[in-house]
C-alpha positions in Angstrom: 0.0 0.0 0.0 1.5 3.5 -1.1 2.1 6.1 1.8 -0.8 8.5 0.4 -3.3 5.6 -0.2 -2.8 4.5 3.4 -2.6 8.0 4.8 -6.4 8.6 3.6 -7.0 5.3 4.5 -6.1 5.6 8.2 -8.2 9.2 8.1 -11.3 7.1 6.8 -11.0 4.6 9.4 -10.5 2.0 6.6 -14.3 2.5 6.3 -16.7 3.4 2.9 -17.6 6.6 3.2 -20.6 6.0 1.2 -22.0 2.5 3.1 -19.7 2.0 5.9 -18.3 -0.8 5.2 -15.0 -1.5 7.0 -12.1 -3.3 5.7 -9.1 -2.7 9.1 -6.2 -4.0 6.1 -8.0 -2.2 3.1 -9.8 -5.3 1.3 -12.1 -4.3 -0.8 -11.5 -0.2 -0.6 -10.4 2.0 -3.2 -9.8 5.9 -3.6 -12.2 7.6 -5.4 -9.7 9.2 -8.6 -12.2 12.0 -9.0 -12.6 13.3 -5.2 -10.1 11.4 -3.7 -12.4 10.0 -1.3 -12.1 6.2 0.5 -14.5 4.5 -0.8 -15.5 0.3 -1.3 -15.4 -1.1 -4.6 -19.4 -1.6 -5.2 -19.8 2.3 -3.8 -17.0 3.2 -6.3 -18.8 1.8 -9.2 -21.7 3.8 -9.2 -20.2 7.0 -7.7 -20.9 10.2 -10.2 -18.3 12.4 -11.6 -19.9 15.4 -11.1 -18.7 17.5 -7.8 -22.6 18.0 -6.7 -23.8 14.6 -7.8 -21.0 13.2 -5.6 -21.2 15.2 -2.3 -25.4 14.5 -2.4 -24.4 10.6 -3.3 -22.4 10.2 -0.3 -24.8 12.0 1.8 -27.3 9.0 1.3 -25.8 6.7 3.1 -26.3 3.2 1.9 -26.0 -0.2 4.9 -23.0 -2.4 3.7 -25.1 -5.6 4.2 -27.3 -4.5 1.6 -24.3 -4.1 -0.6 -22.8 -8.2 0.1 -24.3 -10.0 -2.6 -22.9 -7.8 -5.3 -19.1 -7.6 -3.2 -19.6 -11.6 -3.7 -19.0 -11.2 -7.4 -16.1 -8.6 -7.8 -18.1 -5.6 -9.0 -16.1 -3.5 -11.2 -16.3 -0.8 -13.9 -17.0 -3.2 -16.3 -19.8 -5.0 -14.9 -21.5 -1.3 -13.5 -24.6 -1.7 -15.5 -25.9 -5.3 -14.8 -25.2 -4.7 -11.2 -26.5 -1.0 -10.8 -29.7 -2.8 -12.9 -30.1 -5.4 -10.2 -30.0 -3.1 -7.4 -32.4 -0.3 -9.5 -34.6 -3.5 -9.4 -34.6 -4.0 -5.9 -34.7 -0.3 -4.9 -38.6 -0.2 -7.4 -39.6 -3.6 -6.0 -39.7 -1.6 -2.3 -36.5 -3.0 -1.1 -34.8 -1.2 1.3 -31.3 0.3 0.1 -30.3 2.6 2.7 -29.9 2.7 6.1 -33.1 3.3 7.7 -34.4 7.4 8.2 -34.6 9.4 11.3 -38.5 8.3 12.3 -38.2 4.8 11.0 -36.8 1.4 12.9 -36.2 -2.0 10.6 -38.8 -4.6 11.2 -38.2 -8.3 9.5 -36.3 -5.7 6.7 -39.3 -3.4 6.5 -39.2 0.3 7.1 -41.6 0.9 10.2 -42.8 4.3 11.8 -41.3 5.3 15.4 -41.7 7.2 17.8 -39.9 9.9 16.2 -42.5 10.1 13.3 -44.3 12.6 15.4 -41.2 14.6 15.3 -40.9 14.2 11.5 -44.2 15.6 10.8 -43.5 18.5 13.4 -40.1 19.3 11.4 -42.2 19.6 7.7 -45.2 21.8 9.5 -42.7 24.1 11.2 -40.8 24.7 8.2 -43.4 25.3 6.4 -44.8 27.6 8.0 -41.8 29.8 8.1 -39.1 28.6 11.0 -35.5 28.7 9.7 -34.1 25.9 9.4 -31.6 27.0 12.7 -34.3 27.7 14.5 -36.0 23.9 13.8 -32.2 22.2 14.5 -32.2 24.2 17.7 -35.5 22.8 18.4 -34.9 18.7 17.8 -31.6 19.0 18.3 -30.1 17.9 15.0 -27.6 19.8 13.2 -29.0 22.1 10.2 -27.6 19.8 7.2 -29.3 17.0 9.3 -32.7 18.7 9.0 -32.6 19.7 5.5 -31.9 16.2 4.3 -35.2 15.4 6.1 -37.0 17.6 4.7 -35.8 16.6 0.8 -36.1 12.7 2.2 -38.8 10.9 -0.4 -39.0 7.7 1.9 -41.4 10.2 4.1 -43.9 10.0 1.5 -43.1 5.9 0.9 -40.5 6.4 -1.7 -37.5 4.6 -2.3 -34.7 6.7 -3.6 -31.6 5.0 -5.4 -29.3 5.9 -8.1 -31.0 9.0 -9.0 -34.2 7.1 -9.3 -37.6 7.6 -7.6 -39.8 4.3 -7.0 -42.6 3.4 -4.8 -41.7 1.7 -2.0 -43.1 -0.9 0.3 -43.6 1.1 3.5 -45.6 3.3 5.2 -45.5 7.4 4.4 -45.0 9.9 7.7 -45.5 13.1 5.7 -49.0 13.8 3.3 -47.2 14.6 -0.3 -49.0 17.3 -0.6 -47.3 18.6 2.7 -43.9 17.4 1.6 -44.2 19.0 -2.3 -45.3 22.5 -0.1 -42.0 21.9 1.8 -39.9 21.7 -2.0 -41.9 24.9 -3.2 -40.6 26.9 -0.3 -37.1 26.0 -1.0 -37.3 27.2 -4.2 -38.5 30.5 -3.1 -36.2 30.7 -0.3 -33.4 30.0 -2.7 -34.6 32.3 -5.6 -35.0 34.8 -3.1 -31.3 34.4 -2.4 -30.5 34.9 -5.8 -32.3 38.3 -6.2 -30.8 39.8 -2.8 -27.2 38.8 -4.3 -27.8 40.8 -7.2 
């Protein structure tokens, strides 16, 4: 192992930063070329190229069991299409992909509400009607980045997000769409708001 690979190696924990997945000599880990980020080889496979793609692909954190049956098989670049196909297959059949979001426990490998789903509810009602999203981390006591990927999270409406791609999944919804599409709509304001007052 070369000095550099190792160095990021040790400052990843030897762990994917995409699915966890840890590896303490290395096995089965690779540097990302674009972003130079530590990463396992099924992760690696279907990581963007784009800057933005990438940082919002990491940020949906993916459980490394879920991953095993395609490590089994030595994903690489070459086979990236029949194995991103197969798990695009599971992801629309309702399978759960990811680990499991804030308001939901795993149940016999079904996404069920908690006790937090109250919370989650509270978090799109508040926003909505107008509290920054400071003043809603200050509140539940999760950090701000934490709070906006709630409030973009399609598996409160009983989605299944993967690879880009939007399917319906098996579980039950915490947030009404029409709530959650009303959450979207005041992001875009808020953001093309931004843009005018930086003019």
């Amino acid at each position: 192992m070369e000095p550099q690979q190792k160095q990021l190696f040790e400052q990843a924990g030897f762990k994917c930063a995409k699915c966890g997945y840890y590896s303490p000599l290395g096995q089965g880990l690779e540097i990302n070329r674009d972003f130079k980020k530590v990463l396992c080889k099924v992760c690696n496979v279907f990581a963007p190229e784009n800057n933005e793609e990438f940082e919002s692909y990491i940020c949906e954190k993916v459980s490394w069991q879920q991953l095993e049956t395609f490590r089994k098989y030595n994903v690489n670049r070459a086979s990236h299409d029949i194995h991103k196909h197969g798990m695009i297959t599971k992801a629309k059949q309702g399978n759960l992909m990811a680990r499991p979001a804030y308001g939901y426990n795993v149940v016999d490998g079904k996404l069920i509400p908690n006790e937090e789903a109250e919370n989650v509810r509270l978090i799109f009602k508040e926003f909505l009607d107008g509290k920054s999203l400071n003043q809603i981390s200050k509140i539940y006591g999760i950090s701000v980045n934490g709070i906006k990927k709630i409030l973009h999270n399609f598996t409160y409406i009983g989605k299944i997000k993967f690879a880009n791609q939007i399917s319906q999944g098996s579980h039950q919804a915490i947030v009404p769409i029409e709530l959650f599409n009303d959450v979207q709509k005041r992001f875009e304001f808020l953001k093309s708001k931004k843009a005018v007052e930086e003019k």
